[in-house]
N, C-alpha and C positions, 0 to 999 in steps of 0.2 A: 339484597338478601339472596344468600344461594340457594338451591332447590333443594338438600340435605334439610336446611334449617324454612323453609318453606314448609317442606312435606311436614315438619314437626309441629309448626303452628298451627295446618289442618287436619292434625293428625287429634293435638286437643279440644281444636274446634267442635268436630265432628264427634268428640267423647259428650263433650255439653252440651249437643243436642240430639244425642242419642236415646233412642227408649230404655236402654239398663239404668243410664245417667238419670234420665226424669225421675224413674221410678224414686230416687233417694233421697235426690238436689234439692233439697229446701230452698236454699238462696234462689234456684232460679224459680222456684215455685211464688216465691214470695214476690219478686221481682216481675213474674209475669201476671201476678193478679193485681201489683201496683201500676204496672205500666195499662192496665185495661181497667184501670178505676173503680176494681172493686174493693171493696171495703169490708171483705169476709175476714175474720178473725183470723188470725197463723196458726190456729188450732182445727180450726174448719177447715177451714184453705187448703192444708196440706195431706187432707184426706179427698180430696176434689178430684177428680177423673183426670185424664190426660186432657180431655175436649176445654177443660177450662185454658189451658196453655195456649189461648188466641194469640199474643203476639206471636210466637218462636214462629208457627206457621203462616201468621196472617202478612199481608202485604206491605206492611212499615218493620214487622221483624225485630230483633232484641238491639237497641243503640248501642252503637258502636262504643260510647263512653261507658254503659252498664258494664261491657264486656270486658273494657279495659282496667275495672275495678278489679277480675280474676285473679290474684296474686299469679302463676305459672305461667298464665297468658300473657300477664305484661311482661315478664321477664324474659318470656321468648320472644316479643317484638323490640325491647328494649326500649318500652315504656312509646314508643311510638304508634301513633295514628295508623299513620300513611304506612306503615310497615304490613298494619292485619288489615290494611284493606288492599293493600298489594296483593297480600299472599293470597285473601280469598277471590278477587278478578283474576288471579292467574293462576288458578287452581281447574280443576276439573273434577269438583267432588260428587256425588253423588246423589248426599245428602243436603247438603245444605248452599245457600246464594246470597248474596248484596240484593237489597232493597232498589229499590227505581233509581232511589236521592244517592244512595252511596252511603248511607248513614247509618245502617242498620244489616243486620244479620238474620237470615229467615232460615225453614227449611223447606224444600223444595216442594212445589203445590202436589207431586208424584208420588212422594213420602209423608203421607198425613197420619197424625199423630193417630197411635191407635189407644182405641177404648181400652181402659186402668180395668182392670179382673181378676179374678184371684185365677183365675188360668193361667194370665199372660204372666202373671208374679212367678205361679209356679215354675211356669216352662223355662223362665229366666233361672230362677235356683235351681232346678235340671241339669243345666248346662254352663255352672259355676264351680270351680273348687278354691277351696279350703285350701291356704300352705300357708306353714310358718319354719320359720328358722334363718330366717335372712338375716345378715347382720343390721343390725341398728343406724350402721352410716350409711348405710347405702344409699343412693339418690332416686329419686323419680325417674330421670333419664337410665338411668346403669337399669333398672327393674322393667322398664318398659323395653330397651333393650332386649332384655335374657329374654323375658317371654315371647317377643315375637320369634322366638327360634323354633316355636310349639306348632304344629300345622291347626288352624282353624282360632286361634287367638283372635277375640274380639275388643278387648277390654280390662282395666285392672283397676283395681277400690282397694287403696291403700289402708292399712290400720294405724290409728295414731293414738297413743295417749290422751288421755282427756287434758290434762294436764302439759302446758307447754306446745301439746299438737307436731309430737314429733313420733318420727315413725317405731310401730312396734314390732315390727320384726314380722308380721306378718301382712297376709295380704289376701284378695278375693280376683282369682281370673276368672273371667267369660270366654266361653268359649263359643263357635257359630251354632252346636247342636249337641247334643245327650251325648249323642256315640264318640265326638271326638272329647268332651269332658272327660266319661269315665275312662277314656285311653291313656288322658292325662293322670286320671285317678289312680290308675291301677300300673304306671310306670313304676320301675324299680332303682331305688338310688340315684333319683333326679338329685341335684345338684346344685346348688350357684355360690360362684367360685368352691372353696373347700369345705362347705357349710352342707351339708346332708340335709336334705328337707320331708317333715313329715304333712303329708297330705289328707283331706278327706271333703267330700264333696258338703256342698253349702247346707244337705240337708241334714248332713250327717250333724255337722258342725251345728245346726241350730237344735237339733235334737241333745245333743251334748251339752250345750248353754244353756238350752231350757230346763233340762232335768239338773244340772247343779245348780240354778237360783230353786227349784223349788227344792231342793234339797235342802238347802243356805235356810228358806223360810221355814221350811220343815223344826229344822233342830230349833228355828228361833221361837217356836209355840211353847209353849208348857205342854208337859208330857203327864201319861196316867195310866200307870201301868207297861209303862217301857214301850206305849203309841205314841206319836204326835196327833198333836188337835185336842188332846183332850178324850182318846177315844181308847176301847179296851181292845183287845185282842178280836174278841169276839164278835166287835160293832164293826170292824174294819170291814168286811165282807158279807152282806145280807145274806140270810138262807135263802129270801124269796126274790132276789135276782138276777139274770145272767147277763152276760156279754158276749155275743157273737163277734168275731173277728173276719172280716171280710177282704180276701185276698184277689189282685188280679182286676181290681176294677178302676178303669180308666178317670183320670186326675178330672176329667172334662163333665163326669157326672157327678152331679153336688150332692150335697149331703142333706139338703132339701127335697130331692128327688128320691135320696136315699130311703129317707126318714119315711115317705110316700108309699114306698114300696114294702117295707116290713110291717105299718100298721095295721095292714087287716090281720099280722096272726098277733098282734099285741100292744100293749100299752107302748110305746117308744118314749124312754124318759132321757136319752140323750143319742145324739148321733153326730163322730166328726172323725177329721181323717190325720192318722198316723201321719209325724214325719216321714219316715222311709213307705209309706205309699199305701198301708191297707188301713183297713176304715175299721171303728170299732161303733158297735152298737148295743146300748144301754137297754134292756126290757126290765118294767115293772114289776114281772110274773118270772117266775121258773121255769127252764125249760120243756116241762113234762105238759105244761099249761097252755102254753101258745097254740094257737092251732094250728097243727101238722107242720109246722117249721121241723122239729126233730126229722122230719122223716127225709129233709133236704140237706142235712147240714152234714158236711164231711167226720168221719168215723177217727174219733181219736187214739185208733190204735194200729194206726198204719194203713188200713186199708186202703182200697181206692176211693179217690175221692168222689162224691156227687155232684154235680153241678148244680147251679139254680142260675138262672137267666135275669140280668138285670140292666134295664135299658134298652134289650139285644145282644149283652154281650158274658157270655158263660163265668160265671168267675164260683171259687171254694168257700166255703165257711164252715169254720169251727167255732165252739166256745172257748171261750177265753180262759188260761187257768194255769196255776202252774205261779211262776214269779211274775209274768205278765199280767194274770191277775192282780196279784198284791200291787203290784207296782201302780196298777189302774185304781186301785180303791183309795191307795195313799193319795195320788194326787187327787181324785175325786173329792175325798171327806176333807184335805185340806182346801182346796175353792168352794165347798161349803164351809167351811168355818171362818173365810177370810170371808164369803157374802155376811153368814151369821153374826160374824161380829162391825160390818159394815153398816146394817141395818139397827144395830146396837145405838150405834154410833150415831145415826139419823133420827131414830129416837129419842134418846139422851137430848139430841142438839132442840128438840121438836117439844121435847117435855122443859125445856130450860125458856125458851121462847113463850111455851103457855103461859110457863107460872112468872116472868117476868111481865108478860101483859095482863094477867090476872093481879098481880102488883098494882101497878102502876094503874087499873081500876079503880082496885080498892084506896089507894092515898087519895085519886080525884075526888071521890065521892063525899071522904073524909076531909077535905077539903072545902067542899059544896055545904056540906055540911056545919061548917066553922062561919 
């Protein structure tokens, strides 16, 4: 094997047992709670922390045969053993090593798996973009290519059809940090070959796909009054409560601490945080009600802003209002209506159950009685 096609074997290696990779990889998830004998469902399983991933780190590491199941991986050793266990004894990676026996693949005791978080998820989609427009033949090898031409490229997450599993034309890079993502992001008439590509970072893109399914379910409710849900004009938007929007405040403090800190001026009936980064917060009551929050919240007519101090660290807030409102109430009233009729549903199934064992009482008895 020459060192070209060497470097490409640990180039995949080191993609499946990297933490972007964990974050996604089902198979190896699945794989590493079989290989450590546990027997959590694939539905559990694969909401488990990185800590449950004991083989990939631990001392025996993922068998060399699991690995050679990887469709890409065998075809870059050419369905050969002795080929990826060449290339990893004669590597010099970083990340990952051969087991004692030779039989297995670890990652190095140096690089331990880090704790699963909604930090570290984020910090990854921070530092992810969005592109599509590639053409459809294109190969894994030609893609991995072009993007390494990109300073700080870490990684790429192919898109494929559900159907068939053939590429859709787009694609997700990683990059080493935020600053060289949005460089990426904010290139102009990137390229590959004569195919012009449109971009946008992972948040953007999931913010985009979230708001057109609930759009999709939106139109699929019955309507009353030209609302969806079920609701009028006038139900969309309570008189008696606001929404503070809260700008400036770092991804690191949760929305649990959040929710901590706005209680003492009011009821908090929800609190969570925007895709593109500010947080939005739900009160019970109406502005004029809460105690003395008006007197901190940023002036909706340009003025300067006030600050208010959260965690230690200065950030703005306004009420919510405007199309960002609406937009807040629609998807609101519509996840109550999908709870509402959910609970419907549990009922129904709960009332069908009574009265067939109230049945099936009543015949024994009549029964007993014969």
């Amino acid at each position: 094997m020459g060192a070209t096609d060497r470097t490409r074997v640990m180039d995949q290696l080191e993609y499946y047992f990297s933490d972007v990779n964990l974050m996604n990889d089902h198979f190896m998830r699945r794989v590493a709670h079989k290989n450590n004998g546990c027997k959590t469902s694939h539905s559990i399983a694969s909401h488990l922390s990185f800590m449950a991933f004991n083989d990939i780190s631990s001392r025996t590491g993922l068998p060399m045969k699991t690995l050679m199941r990887f469709r890409r991986l065998n075809a870059l050793v050419n369905n050969s053993m002795d080929v990826l266990t060449d290339a990893v004894k004669n590597s010099s990676s970083d990340l990952i090593e051969t087991n004692d026996t030779i039989d297995g693949i670890r990652r190095k005791p140096c690089k331990p798996l880090p704790q699963m978080s909604d930090q570290l998820m984020a910090s990854v989609d921070e530092r992810t973009v969005y592109a599509k427009g590639f053409p459809k033949e294109a190969t894994v090898d030609e893609l991995i290519q072009w993007a390494q031409r990109f300073d700080g490229f870490v990684s790429l997450q192919i898109g494929r059809h559900r159907s068939g599993r053939r590429f859709s034309g787009s694609l997700f890079m990683t990059f080493a940090d935020k600053c060289l993502a949005d460089k990426m992001r904010n290139k102009l008439g990137v390229k590959y070959n004569d195919n012009e590509l449109q971009m946008e970072t992972k948040l953007e893109y999931n913010f985009r796909t979230k708001a057109f399914i609930d759009g999709q379910k939106l139109k699929s409710q019955p309507k009353t009054n030209g609302v969806s849900n079920g609701l009028s004009a006038k139900d969309l938007i309570p008189d008696k409560s606001v929404v503070i929007k809260i700008m400036g405040l770092k991804r690191s403090v949760s929305t649990d601490r959040l929710k901590k800190f706005f209680t003492p001026y009011g009821k908090v009936v929800y609190c969570g945080r925007h895709p593109d980064g500010h947080c939005l917060v739900q009160f019970a009551n109406s502005l004029d009600t809460l105690n003395g929050l008006s007197a901190i919240m940023a002036p909706t007519n340009g003025g300067i802003d006030p600050k208010m101090v959260i965690n230690g660290q200065e950030v703005s807030a306004q009420v919510l209002s405007g199309d960002e409102e609406k937009q807040f109430w629609i998807v609101a009233n519509h996840k109550k209506s999908v709870r509402s009729q959910r609970r419907e549903k549990l009922n129904h199934k709960k009332d069908r159950k009574r009265t067939a064992s109230q049945t099936g009482d009543q015949s024994a008895k009549r029964l007993a009685q014969n």
